[in-house]
SEFIZA-3560 file (N, C-alpha, C; in Angstrom, 3 decimals):
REM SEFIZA-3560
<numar><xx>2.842</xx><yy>-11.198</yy><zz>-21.954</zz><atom>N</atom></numar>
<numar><xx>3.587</xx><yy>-12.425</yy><zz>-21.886</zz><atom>CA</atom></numar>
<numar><xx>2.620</xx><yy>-13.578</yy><zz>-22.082</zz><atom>C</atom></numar>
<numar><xx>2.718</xx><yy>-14.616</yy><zz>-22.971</zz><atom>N</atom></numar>
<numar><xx>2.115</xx><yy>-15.680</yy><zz>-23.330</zz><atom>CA</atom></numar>
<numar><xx>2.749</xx><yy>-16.760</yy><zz>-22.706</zz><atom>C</atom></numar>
<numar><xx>1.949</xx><yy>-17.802</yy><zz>-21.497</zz><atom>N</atom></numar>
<numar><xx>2.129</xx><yy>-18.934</yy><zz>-20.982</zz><atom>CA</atom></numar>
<numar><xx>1.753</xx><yy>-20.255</yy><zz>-22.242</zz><atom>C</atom></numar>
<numar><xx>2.138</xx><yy>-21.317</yy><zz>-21.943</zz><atom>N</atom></numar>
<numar><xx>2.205</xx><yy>-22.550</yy><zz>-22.649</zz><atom>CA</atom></numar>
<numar><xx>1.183</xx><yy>-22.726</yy><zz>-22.471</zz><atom>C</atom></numar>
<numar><xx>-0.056</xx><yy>-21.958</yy><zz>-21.784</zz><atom>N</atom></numar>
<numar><xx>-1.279</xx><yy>-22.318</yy><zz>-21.868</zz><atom>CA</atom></numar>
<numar><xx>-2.519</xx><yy>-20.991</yy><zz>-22.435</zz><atom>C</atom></numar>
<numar><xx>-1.358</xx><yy>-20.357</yy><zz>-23.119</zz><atom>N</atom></numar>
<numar><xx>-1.541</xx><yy>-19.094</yy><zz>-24.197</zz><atom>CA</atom></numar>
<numar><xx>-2.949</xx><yy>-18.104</yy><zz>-23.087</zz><atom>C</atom></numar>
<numar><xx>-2.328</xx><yy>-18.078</yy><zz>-21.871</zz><atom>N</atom></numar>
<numar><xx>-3.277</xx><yy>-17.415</yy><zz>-21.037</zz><atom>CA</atom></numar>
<numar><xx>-2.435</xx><yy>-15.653</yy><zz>-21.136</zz><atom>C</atom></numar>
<numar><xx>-2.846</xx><yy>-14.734</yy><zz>-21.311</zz><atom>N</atom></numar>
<numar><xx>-1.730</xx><yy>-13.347</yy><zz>-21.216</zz><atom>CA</atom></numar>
<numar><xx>-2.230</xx><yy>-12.906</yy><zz>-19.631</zz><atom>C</atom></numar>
<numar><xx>-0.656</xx><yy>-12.848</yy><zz>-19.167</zz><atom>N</atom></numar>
<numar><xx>-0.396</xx><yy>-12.805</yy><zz>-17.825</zz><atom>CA</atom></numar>
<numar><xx>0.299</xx><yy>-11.403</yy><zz>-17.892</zz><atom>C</atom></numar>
<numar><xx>0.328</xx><yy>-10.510</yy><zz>-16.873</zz><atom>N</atom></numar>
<numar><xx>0.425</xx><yy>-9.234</yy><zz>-16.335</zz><atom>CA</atom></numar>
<numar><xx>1.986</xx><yy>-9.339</yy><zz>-15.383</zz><atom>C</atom></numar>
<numar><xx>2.566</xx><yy>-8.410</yy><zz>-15.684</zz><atom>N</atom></numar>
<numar><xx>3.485</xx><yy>-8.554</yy><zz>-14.794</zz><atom>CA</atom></numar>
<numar><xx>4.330</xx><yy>-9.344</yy><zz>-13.740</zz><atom>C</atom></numar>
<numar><xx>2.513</xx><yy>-9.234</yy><zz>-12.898</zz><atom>N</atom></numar>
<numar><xx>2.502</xx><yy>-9.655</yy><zz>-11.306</zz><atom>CA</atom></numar>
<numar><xx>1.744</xx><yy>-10.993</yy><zz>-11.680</zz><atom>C</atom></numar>
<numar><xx>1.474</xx><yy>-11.847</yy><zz>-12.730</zz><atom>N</atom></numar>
<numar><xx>0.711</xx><yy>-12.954</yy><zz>-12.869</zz><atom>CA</atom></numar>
<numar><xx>-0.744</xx><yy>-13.032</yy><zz>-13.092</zz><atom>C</atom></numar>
<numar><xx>-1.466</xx><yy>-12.053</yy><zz>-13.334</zz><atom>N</atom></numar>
<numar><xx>-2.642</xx><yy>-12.175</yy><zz>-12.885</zz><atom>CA</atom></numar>
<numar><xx>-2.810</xx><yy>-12.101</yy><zz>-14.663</zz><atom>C</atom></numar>
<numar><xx>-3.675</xx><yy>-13.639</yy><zz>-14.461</zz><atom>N</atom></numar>
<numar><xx>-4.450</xx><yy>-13.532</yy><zz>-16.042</zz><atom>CA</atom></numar>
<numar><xx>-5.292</xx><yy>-12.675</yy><zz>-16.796</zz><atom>C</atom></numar>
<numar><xx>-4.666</xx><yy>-11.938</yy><zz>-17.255</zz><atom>N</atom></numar>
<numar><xx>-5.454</xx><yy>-10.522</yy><zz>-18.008</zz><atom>CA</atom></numar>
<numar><xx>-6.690</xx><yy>-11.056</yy><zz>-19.300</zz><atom>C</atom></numar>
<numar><xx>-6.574</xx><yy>-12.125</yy><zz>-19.188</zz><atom>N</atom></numar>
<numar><xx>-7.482</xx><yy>-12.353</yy><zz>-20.412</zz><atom>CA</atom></numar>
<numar><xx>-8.911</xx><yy>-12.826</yy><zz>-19.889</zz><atom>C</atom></numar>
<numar><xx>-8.832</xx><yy>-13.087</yy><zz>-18.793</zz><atom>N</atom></numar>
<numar><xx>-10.229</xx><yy>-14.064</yy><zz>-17.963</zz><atom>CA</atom></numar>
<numar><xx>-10.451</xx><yy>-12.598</yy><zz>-17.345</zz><atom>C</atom></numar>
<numar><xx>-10.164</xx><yy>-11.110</yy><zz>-17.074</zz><atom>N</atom></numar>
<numar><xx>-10.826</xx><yy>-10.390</yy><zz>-16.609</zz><atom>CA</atom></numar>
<numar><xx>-11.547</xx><yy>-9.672</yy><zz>-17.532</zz><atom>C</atom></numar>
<numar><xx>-12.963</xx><yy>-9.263</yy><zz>-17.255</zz><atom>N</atom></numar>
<numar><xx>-14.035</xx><yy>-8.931</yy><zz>-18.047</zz><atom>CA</atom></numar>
<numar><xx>-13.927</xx><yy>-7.617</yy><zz>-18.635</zz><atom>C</atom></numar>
<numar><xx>-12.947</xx><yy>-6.539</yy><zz>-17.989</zz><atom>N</atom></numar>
<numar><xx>-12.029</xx><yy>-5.830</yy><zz>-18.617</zz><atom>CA</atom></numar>
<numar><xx>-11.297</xx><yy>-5.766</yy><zz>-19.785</zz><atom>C</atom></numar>
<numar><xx>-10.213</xx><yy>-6.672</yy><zz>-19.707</zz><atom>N</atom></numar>
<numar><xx>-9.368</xx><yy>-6.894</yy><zz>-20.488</zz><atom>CA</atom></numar>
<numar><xx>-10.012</xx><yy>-6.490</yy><zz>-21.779</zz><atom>C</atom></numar>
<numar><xx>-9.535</xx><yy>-6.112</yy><zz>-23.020</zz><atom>N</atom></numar>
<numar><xx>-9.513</xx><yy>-5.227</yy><zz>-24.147</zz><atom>CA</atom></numar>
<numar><xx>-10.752</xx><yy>-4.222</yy><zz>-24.109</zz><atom>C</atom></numar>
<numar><xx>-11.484</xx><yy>-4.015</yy><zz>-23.265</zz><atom>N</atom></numar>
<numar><xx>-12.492</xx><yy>-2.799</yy><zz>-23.064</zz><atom>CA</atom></numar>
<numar><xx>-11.802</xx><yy>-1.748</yy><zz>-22.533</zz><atom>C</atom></numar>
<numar><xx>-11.993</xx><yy>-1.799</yy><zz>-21.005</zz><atom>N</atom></numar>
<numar><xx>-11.251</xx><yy>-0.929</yy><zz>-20.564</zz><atom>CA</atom></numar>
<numar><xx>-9.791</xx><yy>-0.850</yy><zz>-20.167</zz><atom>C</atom></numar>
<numar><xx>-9.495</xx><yy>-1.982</yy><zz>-20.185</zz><atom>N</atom></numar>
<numar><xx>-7.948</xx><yy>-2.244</yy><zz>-19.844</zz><atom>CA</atom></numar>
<numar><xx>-7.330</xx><yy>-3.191</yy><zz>-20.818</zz><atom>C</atom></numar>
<numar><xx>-5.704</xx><yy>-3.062</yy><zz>-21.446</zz><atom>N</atom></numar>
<numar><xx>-5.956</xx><yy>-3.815</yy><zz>-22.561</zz><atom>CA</atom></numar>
<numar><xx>-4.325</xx><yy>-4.440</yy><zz>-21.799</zz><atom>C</atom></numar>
<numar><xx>-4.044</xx><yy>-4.648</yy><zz>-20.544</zz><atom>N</atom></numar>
<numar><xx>-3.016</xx><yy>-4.919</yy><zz>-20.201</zz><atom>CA</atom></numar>
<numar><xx>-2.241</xx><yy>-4.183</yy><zz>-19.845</zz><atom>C</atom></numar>
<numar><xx>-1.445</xx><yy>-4.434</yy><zz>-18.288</zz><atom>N</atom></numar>
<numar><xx>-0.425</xx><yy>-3.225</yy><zz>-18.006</zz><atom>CA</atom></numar>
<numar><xx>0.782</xx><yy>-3.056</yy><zz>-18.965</zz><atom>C</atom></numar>
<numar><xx>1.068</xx><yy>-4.021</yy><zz>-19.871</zz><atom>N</atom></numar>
<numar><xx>2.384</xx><yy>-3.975</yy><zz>-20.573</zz><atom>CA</atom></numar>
<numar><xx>2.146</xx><yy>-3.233</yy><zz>-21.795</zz><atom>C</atom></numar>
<numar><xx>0.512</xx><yy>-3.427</yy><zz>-22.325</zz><atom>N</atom></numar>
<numar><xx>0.316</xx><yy>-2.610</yy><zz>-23.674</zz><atom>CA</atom></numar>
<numar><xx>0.072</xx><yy>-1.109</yy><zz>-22.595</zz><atom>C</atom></numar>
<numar><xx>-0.331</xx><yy>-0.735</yy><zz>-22.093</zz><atom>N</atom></numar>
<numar><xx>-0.572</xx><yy>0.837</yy><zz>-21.459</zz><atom>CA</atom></numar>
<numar><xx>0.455</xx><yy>1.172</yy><zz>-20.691</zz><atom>C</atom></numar>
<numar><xx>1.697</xx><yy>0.469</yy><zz>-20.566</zz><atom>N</atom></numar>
<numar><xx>2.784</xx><yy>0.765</yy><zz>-19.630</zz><atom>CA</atom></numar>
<numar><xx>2.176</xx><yy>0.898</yy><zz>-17.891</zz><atom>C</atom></numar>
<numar><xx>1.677</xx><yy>0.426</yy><zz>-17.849</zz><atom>N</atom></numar>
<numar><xx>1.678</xx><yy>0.049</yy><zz>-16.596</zz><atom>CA</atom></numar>
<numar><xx>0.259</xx><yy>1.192</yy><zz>-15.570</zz><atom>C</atom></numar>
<numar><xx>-0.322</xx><yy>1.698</yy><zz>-16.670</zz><atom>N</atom></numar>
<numar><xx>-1.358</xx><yy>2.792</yy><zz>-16.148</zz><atom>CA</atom></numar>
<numar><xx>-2.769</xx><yy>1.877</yy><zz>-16.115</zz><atom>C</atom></numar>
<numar><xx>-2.788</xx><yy>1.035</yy><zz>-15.187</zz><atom>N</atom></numar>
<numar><xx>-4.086</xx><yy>0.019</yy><zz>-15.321</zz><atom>CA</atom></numar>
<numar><xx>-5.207</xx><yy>0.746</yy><zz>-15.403</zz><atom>C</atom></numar>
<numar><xx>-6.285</xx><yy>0.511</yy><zz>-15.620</zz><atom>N</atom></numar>
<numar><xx>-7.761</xx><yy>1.415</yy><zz>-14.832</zz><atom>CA</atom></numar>
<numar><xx>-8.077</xx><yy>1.692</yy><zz>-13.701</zz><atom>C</atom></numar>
<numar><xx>-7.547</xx><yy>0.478</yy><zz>-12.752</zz><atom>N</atom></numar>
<numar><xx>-8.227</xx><yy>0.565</yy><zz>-11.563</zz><atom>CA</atom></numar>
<numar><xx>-6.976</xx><yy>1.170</yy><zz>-10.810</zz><atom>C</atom></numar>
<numar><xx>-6.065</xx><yy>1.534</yy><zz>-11.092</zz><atom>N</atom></numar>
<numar><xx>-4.985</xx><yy>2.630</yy><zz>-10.663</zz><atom>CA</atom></numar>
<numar><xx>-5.787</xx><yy>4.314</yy><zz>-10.479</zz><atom>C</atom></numar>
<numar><xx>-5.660</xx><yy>5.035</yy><zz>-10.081</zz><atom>N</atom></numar>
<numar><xx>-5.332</xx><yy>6.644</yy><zz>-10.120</zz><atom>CA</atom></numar>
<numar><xx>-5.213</xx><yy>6.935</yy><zz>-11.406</zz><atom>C</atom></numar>
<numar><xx>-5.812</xx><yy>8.034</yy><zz>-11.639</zz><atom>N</atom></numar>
<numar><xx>-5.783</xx><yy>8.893</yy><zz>-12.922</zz><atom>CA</atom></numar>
<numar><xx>-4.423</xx><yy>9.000</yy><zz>-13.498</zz><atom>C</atom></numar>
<numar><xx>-3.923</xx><yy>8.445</yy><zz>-14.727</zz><atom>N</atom></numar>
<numar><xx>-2.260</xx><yy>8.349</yy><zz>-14.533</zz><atom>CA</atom></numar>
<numar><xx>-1.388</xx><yy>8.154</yy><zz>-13.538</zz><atom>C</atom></numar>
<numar><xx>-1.355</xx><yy>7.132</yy><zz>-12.456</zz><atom>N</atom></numar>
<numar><xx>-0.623</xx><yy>6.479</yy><zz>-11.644</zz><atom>CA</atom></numar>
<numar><xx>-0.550</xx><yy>5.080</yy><zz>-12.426</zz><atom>C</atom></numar>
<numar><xx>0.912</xx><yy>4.590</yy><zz>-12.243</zz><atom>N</atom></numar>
<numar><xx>1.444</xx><yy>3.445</yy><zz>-13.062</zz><atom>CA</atom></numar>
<numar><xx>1.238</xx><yy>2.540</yy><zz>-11.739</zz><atom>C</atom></numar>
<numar><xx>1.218</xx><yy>1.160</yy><zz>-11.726</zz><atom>N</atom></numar>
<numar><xx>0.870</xx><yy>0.475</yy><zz>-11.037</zz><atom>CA</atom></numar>
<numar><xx>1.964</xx><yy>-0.001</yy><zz>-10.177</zz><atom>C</atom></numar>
<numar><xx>2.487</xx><yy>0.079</yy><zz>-8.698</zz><atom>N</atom></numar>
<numar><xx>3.361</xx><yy>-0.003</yy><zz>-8.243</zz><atom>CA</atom></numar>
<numar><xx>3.792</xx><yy>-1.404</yy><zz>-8.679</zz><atom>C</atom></numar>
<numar><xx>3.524</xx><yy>-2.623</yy><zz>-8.734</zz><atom>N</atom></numar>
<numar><xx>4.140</xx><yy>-3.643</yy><zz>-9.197</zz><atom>CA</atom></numar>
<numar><xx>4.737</xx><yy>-3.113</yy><zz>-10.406</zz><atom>C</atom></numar>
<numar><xx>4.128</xx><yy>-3.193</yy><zz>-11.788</zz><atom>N</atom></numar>
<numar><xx>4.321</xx><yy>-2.728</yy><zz>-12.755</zz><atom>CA</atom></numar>
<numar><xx>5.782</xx><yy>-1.902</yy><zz>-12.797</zz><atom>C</atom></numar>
<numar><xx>5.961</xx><yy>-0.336</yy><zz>-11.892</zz><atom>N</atom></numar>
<numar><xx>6.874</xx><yy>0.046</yy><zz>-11.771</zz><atom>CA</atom></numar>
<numar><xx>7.769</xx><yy>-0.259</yy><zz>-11.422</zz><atom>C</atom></numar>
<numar><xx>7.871</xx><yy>-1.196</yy><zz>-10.101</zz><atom>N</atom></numar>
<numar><xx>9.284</xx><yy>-1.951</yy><zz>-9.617</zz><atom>CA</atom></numar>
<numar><xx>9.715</xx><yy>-2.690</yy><zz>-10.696</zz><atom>C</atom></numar>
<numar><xx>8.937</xx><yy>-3.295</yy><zz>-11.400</zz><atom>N</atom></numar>
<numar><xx>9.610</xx><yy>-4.669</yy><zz>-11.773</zz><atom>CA</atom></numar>
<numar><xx>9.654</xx><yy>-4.111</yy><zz>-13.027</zz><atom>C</atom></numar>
<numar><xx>9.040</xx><yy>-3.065</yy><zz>-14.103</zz><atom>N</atom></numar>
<numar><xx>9.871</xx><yy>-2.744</yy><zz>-15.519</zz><atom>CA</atom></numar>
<numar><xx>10.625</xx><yy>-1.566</yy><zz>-15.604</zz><atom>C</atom></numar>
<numar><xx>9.996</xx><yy>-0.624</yy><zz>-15.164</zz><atom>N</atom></numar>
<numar><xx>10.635</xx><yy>0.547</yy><zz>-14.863</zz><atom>CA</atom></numar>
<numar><xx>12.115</xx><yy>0.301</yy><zz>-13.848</zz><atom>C</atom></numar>
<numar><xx>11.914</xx><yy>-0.085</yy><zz>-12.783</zz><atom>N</atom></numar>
<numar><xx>12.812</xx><yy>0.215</yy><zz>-11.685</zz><atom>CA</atom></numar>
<numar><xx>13.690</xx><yy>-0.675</yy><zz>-12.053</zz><atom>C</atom></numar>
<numar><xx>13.253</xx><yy>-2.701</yy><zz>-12.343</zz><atom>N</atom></numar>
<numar><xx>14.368</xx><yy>-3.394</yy><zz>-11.805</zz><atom>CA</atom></numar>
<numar><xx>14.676</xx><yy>-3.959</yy><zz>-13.602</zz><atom>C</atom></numar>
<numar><xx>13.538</xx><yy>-2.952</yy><zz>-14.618</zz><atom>N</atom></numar>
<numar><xx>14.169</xx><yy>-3.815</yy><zz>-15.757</zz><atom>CA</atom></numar>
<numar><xx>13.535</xx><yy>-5.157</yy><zz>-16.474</zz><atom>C</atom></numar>
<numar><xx>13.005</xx><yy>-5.614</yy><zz>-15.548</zz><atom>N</atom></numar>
<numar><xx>12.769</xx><yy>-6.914</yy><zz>-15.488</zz><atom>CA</atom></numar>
<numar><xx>10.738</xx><yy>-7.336</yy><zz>-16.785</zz><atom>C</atom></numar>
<numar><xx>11.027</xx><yy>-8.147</yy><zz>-16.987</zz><atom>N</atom></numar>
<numar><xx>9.875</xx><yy>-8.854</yy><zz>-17.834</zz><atom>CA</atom></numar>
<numar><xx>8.620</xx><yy>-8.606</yy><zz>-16.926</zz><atom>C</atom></numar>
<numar><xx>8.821</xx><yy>-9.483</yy><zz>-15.782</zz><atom>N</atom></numar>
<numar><xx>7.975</xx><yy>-9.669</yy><zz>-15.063</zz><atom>CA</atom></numar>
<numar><xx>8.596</xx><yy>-10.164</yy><zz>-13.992</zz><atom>C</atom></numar>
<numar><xx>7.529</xx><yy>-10.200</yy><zz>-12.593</zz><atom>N</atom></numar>
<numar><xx>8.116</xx><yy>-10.703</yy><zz>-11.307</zz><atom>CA</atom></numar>
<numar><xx>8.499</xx><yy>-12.028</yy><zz>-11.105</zz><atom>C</atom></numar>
<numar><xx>8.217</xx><yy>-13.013</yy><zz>-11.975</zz><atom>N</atom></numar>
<numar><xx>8.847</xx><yy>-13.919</yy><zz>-12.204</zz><atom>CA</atom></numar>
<numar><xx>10.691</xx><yy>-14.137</yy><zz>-12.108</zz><atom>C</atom></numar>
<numar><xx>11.266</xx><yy>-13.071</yy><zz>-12.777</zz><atom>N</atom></numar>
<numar><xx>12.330</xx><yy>-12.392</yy><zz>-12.672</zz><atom>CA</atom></numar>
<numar><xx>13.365</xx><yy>-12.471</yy><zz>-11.076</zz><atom>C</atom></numar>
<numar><xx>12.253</xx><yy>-11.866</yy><zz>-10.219</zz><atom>N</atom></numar>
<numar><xx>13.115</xx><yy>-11.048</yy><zz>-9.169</zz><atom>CA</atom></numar>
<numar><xx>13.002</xx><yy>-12.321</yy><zz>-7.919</zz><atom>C</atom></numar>
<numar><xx>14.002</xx><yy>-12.380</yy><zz>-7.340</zz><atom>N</atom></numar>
<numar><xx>14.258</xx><yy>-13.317</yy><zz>-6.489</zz><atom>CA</atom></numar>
<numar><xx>13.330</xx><yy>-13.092</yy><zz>-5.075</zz><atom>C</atom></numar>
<numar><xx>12.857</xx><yy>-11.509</yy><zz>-5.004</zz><atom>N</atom></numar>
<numar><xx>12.094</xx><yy>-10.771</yy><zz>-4.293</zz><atom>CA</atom></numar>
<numar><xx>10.919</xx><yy>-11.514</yy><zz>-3.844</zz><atom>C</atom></numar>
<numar><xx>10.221</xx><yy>-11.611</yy><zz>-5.016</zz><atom>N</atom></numar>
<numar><xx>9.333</xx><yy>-11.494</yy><zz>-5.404</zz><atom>CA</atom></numar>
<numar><xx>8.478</xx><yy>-12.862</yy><zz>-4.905</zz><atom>C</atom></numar>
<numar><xx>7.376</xx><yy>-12.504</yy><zz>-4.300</zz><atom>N</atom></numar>
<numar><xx>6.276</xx><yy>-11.819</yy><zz>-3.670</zz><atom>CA</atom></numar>
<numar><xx>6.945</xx><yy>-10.714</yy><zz>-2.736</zz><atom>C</atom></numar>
<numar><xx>6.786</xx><yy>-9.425</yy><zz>-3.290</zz><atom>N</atom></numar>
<numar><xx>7.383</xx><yy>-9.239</yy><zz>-1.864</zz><atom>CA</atom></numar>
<numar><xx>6.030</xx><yy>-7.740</yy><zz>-1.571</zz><atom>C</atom></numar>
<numar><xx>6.887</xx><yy>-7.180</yy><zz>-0.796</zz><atom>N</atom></numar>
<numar><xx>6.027</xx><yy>-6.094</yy><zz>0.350</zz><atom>CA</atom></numar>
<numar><xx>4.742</xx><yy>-5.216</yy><zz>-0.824</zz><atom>C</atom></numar>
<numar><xx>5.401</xx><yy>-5.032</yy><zz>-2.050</zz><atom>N</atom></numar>
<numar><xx>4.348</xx><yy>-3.941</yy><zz>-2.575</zz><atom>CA</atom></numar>
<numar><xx>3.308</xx><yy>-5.371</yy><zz>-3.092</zz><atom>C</atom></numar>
<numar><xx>3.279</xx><yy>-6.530</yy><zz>-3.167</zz><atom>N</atom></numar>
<numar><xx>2.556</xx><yy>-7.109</yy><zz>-3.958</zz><atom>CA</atom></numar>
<numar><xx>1.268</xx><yy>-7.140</yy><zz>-2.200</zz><atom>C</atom></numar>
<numar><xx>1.531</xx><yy>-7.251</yy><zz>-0.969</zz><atom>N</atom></numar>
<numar><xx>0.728</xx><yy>-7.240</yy><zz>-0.199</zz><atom>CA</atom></numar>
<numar><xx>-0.122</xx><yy>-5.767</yy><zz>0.062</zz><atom>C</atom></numar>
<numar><xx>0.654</xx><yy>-4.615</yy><zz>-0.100</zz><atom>N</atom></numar>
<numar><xx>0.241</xx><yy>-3.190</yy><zz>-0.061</zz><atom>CA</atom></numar>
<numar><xx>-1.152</xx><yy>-2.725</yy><zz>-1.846</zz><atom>C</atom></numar>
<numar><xx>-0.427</xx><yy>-4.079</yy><zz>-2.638</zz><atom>N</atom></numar>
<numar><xx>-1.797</xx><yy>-3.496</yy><zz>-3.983</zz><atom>CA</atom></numar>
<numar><xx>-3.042</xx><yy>-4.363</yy><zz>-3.506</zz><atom>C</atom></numar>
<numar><xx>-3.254</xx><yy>-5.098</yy><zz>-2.452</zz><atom>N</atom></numar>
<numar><xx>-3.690</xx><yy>-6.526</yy><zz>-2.350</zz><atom>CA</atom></numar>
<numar><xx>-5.444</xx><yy>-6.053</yy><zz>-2.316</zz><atom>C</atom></numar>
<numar><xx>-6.101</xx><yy>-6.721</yy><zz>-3.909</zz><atom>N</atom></numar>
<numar><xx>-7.832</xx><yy>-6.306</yy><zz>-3.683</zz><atom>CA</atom></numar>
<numar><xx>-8.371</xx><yy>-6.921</yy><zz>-2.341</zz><atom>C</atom></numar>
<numar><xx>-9.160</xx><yy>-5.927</yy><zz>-2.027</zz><atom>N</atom></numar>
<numar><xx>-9.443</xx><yy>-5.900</yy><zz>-0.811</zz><atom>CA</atom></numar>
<numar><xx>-11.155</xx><yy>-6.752</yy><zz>-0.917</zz><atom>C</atom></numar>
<numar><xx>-11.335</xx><yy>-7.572</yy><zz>-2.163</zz><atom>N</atom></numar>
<numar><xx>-12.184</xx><yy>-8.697</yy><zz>-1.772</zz><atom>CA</atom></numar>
<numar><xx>-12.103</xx><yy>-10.059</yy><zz>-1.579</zz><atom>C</atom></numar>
<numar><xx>-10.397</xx><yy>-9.964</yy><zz>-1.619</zz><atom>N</atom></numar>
<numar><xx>-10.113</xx><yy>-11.415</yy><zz>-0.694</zz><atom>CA</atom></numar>
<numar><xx>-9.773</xx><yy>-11.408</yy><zz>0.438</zz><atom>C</atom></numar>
<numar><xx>-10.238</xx><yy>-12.448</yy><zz>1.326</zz><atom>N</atom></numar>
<numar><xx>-10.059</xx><yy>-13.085</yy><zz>2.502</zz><atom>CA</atom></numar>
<numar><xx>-8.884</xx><yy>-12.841</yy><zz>2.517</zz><atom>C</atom></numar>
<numar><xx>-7.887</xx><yy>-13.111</yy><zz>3.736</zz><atom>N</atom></numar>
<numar><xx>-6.614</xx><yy>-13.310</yy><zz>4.183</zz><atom>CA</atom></numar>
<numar><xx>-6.115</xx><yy>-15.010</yy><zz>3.403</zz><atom>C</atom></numar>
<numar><xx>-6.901</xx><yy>-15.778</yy><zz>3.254</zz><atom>N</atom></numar>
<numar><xx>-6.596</xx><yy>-17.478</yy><zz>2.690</zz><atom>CA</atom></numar>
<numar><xx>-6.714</xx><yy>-16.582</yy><zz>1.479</zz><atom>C</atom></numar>
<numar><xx>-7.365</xx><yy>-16.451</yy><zz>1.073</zz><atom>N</atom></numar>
<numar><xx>-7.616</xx><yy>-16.113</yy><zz>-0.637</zz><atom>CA</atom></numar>
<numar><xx>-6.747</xx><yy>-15.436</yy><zz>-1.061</zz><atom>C</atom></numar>
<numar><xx>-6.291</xx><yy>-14.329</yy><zz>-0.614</zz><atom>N</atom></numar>
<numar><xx>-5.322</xx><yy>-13.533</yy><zz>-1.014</zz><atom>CA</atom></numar>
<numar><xx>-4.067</xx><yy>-14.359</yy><zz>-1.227</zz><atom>C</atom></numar>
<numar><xx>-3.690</xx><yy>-15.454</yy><zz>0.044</zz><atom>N</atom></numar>
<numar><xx>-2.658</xx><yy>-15.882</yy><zz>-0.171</zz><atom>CA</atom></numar>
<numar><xx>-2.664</xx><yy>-17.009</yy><zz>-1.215</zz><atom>C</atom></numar>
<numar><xx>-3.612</xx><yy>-17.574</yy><zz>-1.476</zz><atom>N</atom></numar>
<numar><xx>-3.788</xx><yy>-18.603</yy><zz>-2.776</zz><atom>CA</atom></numar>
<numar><xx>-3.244</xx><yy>-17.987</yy><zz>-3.966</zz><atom>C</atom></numar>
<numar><xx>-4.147</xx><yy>-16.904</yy><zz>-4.004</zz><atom>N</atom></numar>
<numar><xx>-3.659</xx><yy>-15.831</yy><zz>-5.377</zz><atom>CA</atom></numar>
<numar><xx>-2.476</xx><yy>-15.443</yy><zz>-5.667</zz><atom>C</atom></numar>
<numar><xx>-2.066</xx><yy>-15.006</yy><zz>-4.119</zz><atom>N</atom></numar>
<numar><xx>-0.035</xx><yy>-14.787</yy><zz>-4.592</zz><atom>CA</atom></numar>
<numar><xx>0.684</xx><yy>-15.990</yy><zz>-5.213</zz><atom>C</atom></numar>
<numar><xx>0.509</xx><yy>-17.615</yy><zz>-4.485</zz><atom>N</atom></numar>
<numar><xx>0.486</xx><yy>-18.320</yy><zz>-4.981</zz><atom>CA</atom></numar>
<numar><xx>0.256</xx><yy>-18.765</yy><zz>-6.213</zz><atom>C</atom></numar>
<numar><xx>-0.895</xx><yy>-18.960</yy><zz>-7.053</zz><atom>N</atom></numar>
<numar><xx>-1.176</xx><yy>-19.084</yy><zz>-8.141</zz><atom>CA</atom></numar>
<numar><xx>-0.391</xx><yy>-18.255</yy><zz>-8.901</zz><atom>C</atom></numar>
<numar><xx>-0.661</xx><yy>-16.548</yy><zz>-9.007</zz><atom>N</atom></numar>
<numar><xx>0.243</xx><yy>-16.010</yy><zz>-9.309</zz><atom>CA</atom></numar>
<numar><xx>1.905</xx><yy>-16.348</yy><zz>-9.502</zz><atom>C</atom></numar>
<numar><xx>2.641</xx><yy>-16.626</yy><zz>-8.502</zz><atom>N</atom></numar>
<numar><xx>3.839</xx><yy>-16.919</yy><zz>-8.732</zz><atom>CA</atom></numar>
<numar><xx>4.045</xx><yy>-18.683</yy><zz>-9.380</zz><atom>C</atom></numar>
<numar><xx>3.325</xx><yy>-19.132</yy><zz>-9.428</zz><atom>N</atom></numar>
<numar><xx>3.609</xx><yy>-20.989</yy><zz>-9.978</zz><atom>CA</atom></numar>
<numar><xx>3.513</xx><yy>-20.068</yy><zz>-11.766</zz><atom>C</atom></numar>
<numar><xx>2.046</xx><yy>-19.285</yy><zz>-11.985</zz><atom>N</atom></numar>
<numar><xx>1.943</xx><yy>-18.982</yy><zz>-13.391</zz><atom>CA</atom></numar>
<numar><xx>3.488</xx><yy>-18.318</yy><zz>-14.007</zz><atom>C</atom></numar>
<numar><xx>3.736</xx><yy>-17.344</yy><zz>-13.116</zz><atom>N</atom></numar>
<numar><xx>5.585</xx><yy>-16.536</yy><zz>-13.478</zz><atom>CA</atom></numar>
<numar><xx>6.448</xx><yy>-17.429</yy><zz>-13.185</zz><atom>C</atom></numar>
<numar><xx>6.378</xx><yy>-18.646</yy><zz>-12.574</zz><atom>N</atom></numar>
<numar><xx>7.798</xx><yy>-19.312</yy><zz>-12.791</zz><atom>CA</atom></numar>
<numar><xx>7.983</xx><yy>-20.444</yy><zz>-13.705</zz><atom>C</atom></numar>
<numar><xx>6.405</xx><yy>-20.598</yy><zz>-14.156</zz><atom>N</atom></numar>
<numar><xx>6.113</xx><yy>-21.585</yy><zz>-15.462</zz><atom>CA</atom></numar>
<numar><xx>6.470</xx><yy>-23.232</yy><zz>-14.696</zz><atom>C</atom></numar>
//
C-alpha cells in the first residue's frame, strides 16, 4: 500500500521501506503473503492473518478493531512500554491517512 507520502506500509502500518530488510530479506508481508522473516519458518504473521486472510480487509486501517489484542501479543520486545505505545500510534495515524 502506497501513502501520499509514497512510504510502503505493511498491513499493521509499519513502514516497510525504512527497514534495512525490506527487499533483501523481506520484500513485504503483502508481496510474501504474510510469511515475514522474523515470523517462524512458514508461520504467516498473526496481524497479517486477521486482517487479509480472516477479515478480508486491505489493511488494519480497515477494522474498527483495530489496535487491538494481537497487535499487543506481536509487540518487538525492544520497545519500552511509552515506545511501544507511540508506535501503535504512529502506526494507526499512517492507516487512517
Amino acid at each position: 500500500m502506497e501513502t501520499s507520502e509514497n512510504k510502503i506500509l505493511s498491513v499493521c502500518g509499519t513502514d516497510c521501506g525504512a527497514c534495512y530488510c525490506y527487499g533483501k530479506m523481506c520484500t513485504r508481508c503483502n508481496a510474501c503473503e504474510g510469511k515475514v522473516f522474523h515470523a517462524p519458518e512458514g508461520q504467516t504473521c498473526a496481524i497479517y492473518d486477521c486482517t487479509v486472510n480472516g477479515k478480508g480487509f486491505h489493511s488494519c486501517g480497515e477494522c474498527d478493531a483495530a489496535p487491538c489484542d494481537i497487535w499487543r501479543r506481536t509487540r518487538d520486545p525492544k520497545y519500552s512500554d511509552a515506545e511501544f505505545e507511540e508506535n501503535i500510534r504512529m502506526r494507526m495515524q499512517a492507516l487512517k491517512g
